[in-house]
VMD Tcl script that builds the backbone (N, CA, C; Angstrom):
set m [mol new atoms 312]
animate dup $m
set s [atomselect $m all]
$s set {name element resname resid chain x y z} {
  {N N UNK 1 A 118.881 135.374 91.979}
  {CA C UNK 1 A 119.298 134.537 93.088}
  {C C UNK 1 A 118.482 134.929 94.324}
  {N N UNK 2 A 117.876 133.642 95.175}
  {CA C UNK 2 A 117.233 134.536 96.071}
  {C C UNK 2 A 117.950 134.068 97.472}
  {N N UNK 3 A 117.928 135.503 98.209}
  {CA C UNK 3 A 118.538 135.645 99.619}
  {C C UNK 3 A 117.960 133.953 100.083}
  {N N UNK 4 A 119.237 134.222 101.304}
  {CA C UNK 4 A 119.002 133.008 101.980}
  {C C UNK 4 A 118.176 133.288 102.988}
  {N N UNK 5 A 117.364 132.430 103.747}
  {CA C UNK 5 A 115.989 133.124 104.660}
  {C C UNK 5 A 116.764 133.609 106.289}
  {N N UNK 6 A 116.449 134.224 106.893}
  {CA C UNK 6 A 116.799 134.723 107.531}
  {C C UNK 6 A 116.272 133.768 108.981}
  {N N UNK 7 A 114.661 133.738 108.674}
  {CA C UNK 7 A 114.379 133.208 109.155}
  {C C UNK 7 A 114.020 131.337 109.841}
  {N N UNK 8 A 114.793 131.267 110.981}
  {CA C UNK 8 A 115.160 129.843 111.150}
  {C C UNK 8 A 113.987 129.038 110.987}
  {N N UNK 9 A 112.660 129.599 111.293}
  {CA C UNK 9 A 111.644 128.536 110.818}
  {C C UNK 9 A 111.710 127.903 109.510}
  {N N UNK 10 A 111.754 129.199 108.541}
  {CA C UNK 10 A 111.652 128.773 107.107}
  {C C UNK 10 A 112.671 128.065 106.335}
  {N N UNK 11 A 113.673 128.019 107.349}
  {CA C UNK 11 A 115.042 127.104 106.543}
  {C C UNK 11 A 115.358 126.151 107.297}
  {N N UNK 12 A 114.144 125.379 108.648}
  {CA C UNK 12 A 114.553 124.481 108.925}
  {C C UNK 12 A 113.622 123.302 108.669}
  {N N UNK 13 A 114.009 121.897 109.128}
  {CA C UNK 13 A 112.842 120.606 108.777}
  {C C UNK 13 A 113.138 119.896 109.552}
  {N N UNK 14 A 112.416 118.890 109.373}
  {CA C UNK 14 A 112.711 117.529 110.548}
  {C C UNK 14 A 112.928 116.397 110.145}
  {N N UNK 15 A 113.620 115.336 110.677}
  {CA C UNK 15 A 114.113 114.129 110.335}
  {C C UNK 15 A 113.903 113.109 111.128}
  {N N UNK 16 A 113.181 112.043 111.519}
  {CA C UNK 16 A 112.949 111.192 111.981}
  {C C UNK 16 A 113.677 109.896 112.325}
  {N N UNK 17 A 114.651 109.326 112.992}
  {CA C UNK 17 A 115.472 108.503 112.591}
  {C C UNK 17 A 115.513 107.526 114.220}
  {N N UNK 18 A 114.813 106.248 113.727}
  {CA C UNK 18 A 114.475 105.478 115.319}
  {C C UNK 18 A 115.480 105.589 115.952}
  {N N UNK 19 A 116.062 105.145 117.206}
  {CA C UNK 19 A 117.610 105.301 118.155}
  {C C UNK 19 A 117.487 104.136 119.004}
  {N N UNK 20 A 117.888 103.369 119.102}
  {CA C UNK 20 A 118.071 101.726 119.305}
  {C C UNK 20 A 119.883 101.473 119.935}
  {N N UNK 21 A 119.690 100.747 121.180}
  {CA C UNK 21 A 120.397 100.441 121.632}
  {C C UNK 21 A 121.717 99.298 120.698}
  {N N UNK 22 A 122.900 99.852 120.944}
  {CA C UNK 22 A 124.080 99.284 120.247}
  {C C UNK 22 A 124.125 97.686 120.413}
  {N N UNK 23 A 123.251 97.316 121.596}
  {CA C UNK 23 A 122.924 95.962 122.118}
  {C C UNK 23 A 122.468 95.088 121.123}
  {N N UNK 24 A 121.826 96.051 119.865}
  {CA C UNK 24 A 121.096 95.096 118.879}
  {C C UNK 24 A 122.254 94.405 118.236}
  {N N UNK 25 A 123.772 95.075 117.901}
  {CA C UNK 25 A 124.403 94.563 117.158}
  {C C UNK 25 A 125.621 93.367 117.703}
  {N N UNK 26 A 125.594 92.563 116.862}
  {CA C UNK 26 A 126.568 91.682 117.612}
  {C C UNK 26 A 128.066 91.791 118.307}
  {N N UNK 27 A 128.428 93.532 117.267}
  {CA C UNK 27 A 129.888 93.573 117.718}
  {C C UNK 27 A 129.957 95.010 117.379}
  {N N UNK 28 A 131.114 95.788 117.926}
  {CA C UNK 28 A 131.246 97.169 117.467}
  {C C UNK 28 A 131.360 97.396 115.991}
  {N N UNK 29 A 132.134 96.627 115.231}
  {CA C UNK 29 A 131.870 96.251 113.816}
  {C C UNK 29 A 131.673 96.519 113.102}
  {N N UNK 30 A 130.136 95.441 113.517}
  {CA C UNK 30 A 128.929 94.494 112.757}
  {C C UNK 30 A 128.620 95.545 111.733}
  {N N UNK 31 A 128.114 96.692 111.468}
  {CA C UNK 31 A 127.839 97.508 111.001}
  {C C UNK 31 A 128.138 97.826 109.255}
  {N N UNK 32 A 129.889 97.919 109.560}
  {CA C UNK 32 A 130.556 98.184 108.703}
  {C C UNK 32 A 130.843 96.375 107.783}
  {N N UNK 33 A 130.300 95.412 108.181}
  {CA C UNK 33 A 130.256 94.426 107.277}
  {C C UNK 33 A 128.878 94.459 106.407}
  {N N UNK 34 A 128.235 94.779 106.749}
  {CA C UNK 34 A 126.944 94.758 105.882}
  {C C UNK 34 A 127.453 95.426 104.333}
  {N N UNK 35 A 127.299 94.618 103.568}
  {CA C UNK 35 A 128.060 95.198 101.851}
  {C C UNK 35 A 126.925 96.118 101.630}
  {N N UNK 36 A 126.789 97.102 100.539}
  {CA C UNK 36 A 126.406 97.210 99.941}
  {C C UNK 36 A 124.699 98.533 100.261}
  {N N UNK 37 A 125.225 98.960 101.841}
  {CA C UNK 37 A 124.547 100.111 102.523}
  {C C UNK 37 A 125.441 101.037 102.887}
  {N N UNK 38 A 125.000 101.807 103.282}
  {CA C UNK 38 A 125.549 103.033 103.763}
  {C C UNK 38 A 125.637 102.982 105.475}
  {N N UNK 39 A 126.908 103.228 105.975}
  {CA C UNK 39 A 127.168 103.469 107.415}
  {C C UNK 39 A 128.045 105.018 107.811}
  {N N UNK 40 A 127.171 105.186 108.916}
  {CA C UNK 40 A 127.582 106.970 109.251}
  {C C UNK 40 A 128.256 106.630 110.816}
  {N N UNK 41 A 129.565 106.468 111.146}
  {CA C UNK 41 A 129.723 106.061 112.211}
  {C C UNK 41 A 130.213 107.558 113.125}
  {N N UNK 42 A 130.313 107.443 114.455}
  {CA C UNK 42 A 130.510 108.191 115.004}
  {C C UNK 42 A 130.486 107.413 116.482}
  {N N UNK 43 A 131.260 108.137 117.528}
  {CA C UNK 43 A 132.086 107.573 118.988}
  {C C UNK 43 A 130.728 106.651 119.405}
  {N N UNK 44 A 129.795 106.792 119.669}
  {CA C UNK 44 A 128.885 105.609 120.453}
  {C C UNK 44 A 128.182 104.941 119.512}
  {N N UNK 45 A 128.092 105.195 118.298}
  {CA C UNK 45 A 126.970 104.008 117.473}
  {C C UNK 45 A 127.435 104.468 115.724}
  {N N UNK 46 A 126.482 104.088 115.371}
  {CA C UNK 46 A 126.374 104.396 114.000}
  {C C UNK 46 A 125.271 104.536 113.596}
  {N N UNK 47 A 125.118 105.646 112.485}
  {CA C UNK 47 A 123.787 105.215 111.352}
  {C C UNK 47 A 123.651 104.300 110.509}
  {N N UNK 48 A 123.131 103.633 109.913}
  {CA C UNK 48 A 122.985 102.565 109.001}
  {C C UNK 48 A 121.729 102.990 108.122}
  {N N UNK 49 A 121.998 102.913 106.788}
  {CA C UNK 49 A 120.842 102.881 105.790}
  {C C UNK 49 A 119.844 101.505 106.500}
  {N N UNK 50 A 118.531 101.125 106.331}
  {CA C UNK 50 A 118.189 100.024 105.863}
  {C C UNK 50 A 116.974 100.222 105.147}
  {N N UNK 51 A 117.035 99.450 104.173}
  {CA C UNK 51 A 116.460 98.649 102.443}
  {C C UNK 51 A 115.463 98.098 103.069}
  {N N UNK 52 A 113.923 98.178 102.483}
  {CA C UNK 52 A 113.600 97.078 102.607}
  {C C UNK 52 A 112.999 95.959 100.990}
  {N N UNK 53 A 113.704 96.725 100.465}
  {CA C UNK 53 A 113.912 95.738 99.005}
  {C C UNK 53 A 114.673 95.185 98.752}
  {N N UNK 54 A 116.210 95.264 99.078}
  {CA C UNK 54 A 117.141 95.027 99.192}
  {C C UNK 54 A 117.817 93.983 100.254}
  {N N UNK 55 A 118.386 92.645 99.689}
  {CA C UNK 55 A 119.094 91.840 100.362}
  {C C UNK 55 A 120.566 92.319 100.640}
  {N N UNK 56 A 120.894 92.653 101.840}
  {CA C UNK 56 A 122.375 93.198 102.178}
  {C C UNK 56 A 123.418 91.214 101.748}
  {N N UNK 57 A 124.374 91.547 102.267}
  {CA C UNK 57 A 125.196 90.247 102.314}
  {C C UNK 57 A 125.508 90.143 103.801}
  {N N UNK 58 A 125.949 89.247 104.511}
  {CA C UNK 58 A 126.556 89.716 105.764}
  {C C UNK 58 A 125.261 90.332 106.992}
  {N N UNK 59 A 123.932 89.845 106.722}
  {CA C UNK 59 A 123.156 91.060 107.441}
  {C C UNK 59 A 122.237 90.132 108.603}
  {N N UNK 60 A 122.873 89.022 108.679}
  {CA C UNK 60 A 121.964 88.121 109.449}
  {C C UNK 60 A 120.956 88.896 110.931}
  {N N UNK 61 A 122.082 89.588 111.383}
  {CA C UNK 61 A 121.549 90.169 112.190}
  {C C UNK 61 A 120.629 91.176 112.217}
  {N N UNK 62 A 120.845 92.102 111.318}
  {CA C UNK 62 A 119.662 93.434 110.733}
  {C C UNK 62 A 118.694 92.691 110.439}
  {N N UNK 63 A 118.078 91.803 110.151}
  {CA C UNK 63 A 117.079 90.994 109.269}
  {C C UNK 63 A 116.063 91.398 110.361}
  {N N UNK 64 A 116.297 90.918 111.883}
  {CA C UNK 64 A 115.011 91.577 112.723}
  {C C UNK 64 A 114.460 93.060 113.123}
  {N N UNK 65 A 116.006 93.903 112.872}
  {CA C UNK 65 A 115.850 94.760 112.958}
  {C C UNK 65 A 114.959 95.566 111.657}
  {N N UNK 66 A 114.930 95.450 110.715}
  {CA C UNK 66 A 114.586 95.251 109.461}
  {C C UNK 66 A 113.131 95.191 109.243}
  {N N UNK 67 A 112.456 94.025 110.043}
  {CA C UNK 67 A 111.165 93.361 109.729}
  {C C UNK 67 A 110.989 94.723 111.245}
  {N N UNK 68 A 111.376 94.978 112.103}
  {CA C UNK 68 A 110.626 95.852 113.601}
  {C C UNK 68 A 110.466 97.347 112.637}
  {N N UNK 69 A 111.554 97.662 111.783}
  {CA C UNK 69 A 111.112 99.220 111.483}
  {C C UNK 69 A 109.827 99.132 110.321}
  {N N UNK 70 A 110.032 97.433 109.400}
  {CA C UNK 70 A 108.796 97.632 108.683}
  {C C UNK 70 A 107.404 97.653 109.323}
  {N N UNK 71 A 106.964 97.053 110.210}
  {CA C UNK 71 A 105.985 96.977 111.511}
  {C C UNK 71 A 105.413 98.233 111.082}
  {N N UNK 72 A 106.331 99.645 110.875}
  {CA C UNK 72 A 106.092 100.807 111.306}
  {C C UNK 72 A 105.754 101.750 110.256}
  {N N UNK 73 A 105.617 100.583 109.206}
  {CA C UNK 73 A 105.738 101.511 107.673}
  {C C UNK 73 A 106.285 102.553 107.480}
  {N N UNK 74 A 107.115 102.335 107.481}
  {CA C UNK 74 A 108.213 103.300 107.191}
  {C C UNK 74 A 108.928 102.806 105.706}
  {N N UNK 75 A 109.125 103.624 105.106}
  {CA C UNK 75 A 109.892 103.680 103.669}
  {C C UNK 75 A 111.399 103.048 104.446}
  {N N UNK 76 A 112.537 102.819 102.728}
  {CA C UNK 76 A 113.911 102.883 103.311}
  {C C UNK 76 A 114.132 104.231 104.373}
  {N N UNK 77 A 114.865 103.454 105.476}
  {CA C UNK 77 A 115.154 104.317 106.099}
  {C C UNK 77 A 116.446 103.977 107.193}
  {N N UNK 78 A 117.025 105.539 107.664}
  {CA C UNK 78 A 117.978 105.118 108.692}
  {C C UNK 78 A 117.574 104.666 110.155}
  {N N UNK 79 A 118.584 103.999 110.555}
  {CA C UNK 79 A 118.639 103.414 112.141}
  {C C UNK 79 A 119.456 103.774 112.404}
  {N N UNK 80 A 119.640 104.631 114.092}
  {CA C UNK 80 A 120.999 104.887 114.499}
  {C C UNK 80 A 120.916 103.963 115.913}
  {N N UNK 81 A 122.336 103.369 115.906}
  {CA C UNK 81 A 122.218 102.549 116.802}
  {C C UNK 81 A 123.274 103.351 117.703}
  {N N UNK 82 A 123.121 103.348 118.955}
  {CA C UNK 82 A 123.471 104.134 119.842}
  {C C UNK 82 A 123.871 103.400 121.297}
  {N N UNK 83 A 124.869 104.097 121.868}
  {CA C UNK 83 A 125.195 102.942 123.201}
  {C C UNK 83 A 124.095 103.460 124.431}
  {N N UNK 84 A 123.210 104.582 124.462}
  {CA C UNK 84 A 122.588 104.993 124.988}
  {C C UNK 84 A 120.809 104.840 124.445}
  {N N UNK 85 A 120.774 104.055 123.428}
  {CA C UNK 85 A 119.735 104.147 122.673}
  {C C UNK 85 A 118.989 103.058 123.372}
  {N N UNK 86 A 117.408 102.835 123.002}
  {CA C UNK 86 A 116.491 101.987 124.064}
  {C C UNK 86 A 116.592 100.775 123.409}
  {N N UNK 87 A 116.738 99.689 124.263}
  {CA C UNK 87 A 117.085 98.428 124.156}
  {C C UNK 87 A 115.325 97.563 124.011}
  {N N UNK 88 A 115.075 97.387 122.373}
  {CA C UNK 88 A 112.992 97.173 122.074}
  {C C UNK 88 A 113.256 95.601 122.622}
  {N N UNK 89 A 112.276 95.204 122.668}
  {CA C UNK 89 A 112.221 94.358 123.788}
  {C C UNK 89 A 112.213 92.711 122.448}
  {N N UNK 90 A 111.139 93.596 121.738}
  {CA C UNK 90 A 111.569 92.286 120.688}
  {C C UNK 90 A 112.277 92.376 118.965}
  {N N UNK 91 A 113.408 92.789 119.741}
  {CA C UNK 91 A 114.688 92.609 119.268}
  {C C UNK 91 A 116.210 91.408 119.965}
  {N N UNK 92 A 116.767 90.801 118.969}
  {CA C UNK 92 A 117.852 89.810 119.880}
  {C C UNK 92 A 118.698 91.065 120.228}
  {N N UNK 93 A 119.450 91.001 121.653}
  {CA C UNK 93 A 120.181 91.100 121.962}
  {C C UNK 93 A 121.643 90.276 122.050}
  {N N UNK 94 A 123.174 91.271 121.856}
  {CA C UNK 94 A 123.899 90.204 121.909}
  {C C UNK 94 A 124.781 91.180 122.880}
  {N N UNK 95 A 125.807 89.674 123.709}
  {CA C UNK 95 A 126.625 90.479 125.026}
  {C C UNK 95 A 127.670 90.701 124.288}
  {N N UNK 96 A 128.504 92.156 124.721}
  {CA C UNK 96 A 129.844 92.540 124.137}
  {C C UNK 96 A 130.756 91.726 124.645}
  {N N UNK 97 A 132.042 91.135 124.506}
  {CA C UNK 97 A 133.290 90.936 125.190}
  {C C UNK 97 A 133.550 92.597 126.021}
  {N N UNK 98 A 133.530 92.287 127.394}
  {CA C UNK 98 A 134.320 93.121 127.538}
  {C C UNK 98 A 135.636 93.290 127.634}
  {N N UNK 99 A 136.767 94.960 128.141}
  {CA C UNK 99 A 138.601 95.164 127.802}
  {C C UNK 99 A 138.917 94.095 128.919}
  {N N UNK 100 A 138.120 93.811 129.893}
  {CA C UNK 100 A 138.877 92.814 130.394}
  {C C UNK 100 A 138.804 91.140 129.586}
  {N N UNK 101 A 137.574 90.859 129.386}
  {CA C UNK 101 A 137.645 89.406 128.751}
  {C C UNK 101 A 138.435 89.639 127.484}
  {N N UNK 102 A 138.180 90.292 126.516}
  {CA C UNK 102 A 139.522 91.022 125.355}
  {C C UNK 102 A 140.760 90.608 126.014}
  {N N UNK 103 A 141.210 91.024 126.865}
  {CA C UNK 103 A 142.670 91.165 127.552}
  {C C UNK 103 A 143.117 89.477 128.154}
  {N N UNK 104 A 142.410 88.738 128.567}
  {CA C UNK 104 A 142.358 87.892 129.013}
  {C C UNK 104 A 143.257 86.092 128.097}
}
mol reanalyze $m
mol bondsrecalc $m
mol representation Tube
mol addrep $m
């Protein structure tokens, strides 16, 4: 069995994962309807698998997001969408309801 490394260089790596404003998605949600991917949610956004072999159901909206990370050749990969994340310019944006229009 061999020791675990002591050293943090040798037991660490890196992960790449774009960070995109929550603006891309139509609703707090939207996310968790997409069938048939993987979603990692957490208080301001979520991760989302995205395929690019793969037709989701429900994904009208990822479809641009989708074709912007292929641009970048990138394999399948995650997107975390974030309420602090940068809003790409050619991507749709959609407006939230806000607790007051909700309440209304």
């Amino acid at each position: 069995m061999s020791p675990i490394p002591t050293n943090p260089i040798a037991a660490s790596w890196t992960m790449h994962i774009p960070v995109i404003s929550t603006a891309h998605m139509p609703h707090a949600q939207a996310a968790f309807e997409i069938q048939d991917t993987t979603v990692a949610a957490y208080p301001e956004g979520a991760f989302v698998r995205v395929s690019f072999e793969e037709a989701f159901a429900n994904d009208e909206w990822l479809r641009p997001v989708r074709d912007w990370l292929a641009k970048t050749s990138l394999s399948d990969c995650w997107v975390r969408f974030d309420r602090d994340g940068e809003v790409v310019e050619d991507l749709p944006t959609f407006a939230w309801a806000t607790e007051r229009e909700c309440a209304a």
